[in-house]
C-alpha positions as CSV (number, residue, x, y, z in Angstrom):
1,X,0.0,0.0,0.0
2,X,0.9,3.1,-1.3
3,X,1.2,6.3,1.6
4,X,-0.6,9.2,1.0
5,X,1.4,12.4,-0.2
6,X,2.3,14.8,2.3
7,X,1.5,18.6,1.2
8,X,3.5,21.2,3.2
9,X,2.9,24.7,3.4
10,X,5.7,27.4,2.5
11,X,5.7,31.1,3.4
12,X,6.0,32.9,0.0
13,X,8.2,36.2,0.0
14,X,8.1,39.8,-1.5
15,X,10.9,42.0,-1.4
16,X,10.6,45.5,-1.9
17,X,12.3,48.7,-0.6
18,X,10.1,51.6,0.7
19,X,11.1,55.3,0.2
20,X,10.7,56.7,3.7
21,X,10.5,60.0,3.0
22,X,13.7,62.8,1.9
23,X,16.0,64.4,3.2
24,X,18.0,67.4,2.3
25,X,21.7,67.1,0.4
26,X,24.3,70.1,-0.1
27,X,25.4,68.2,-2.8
28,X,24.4,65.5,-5.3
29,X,27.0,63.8,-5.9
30,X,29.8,62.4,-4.2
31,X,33.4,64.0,-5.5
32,X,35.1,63.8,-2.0
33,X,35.6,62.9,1.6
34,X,34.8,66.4,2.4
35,X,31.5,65.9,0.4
36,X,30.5,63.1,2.1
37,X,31.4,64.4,5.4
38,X,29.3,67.3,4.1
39,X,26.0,65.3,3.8
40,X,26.7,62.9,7.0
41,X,27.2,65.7,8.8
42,X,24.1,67.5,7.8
43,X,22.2,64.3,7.7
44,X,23.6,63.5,11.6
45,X,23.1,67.0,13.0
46,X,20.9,67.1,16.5
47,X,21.4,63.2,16.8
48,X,22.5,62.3,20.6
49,X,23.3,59.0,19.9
50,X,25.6,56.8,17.4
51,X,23.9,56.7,14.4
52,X,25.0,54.3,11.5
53,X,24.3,55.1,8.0
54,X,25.2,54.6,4.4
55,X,24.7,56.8,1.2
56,X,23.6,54.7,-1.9
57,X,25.6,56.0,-5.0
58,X,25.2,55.3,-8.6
59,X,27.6,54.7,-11.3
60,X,28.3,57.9,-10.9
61,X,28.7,58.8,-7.7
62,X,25.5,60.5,-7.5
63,X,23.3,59.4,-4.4
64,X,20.6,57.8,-5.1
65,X,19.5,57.6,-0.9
66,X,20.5,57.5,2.4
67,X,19.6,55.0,4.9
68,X,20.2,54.7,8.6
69,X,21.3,51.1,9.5
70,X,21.5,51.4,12.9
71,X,20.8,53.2,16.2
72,X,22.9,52.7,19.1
73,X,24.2,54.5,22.7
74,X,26.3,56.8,23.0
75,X,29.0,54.6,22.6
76,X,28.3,51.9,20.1
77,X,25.9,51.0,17.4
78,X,25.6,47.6,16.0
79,X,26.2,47.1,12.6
80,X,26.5,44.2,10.3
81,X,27.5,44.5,6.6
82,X,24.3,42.0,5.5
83,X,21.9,45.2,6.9
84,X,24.4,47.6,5.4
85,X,24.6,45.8,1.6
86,X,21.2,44.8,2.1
87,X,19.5,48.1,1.2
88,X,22.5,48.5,-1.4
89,X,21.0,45.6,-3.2
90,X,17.1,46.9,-3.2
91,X,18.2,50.1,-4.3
92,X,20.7,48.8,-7.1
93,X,23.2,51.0,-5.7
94,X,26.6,50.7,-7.6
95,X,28.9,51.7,-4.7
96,X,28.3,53.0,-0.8
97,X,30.0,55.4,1.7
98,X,29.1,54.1,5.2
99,X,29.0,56.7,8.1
100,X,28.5,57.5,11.4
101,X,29.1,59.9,14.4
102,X,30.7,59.4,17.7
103,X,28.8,61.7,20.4
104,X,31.9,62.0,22.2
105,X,33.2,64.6,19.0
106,X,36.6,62.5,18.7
107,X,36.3,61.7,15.3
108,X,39.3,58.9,15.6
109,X,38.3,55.3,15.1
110,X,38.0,52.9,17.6
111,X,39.4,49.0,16.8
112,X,35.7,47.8,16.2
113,X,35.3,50.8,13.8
114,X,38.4,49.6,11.9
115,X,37.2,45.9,12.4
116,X,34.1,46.7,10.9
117,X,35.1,48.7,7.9
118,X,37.3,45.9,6.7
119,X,34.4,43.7,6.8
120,X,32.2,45.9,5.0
121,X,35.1,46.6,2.4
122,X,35.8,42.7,1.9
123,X,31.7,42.0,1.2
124,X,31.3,44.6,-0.6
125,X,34.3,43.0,-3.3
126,X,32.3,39.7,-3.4
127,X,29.2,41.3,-4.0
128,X,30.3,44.1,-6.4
129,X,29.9,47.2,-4.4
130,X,32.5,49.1,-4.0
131,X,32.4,50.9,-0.1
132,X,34.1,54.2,-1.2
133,X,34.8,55.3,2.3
134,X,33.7,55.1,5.9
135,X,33.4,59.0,7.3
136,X,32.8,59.2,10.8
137,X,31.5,62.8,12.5
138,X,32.8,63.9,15.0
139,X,31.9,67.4,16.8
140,X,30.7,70.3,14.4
141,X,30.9,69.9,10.8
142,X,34.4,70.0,10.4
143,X,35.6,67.5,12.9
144,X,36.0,64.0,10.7
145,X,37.9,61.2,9.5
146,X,38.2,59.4,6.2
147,X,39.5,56.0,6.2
148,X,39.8,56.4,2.6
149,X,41.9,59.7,2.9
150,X,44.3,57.7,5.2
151,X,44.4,55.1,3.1
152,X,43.0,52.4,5.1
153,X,40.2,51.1,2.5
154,X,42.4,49.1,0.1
């Protein structure tokens, strides 16, 4: 005697990204450190805590969106590249300049910001992204450091 077939019921996906509203850009497309830092900075301004984000760029460097990845303390904000390159992917964004600010106003990087942007830099290579640079704020809108202006992104 034959058993009867068994049936099983999936969960069937859609993946979409949602515009979330706008935000305001000095300029529209990325030429610099000191342009990035330029629309971070702006983009950060009032925040109390470690924000992490990531402008989307085109072919072109022009940026195509900004998203915030993660909201920490006032210390730390947990970040993994899948959430960072995820939105990348959805948005069909050729390249990405991650970002965020340190509340304390030192702009230097801690280890696990230096940990982390050579994660991000080695999956974004395997998935065809480039990360341009990792800016982070510090106080003002002056205060900042490149990683790709001291080399450290190659």
């Amino acid at each position: 005697m034959q058993s009867p077939t068994r049936h099983y019921t999936i969960p069937r996906y859609q993946v979409s990204l949602v515009r979330d509203g706008s935000a305001k850009a000095p300029v529209a497309q990325i030429r610099s450190s000191r342009d990035a830092r330029d629309v971070l900075a702006q983009y950060l301004d009032g925040v109390d805590r470690e924000h992490f984000v990531v402008l989307l760029l085109d072919q072109k460097n022009k940026i195509i969106g900004i998203h915030t990845v993660s909201t920490g303390s006032l210390t730390a904000s947990v970040v993994h590249p899948r959430e960072v390159y995820k939105v990348a992917i959805l948005s069909n964004a050729a390249a990405v300049i991650a970002g965020h600010n340190h509340p304390s106003g030192d702009p230097n990087p801690s280890a696990e910001d230096r940990a982390l942007t050579t994660r991000l830099h080695e999956a974004g290579k395997l998935l065809g992204i480039a990360i341009l640079d990792h800016i982070i704020i510090g106080d003002g809108t002056t205060s900042y450091f490149s990683f790709a202006d001291d080399g450290l992104l190659r």
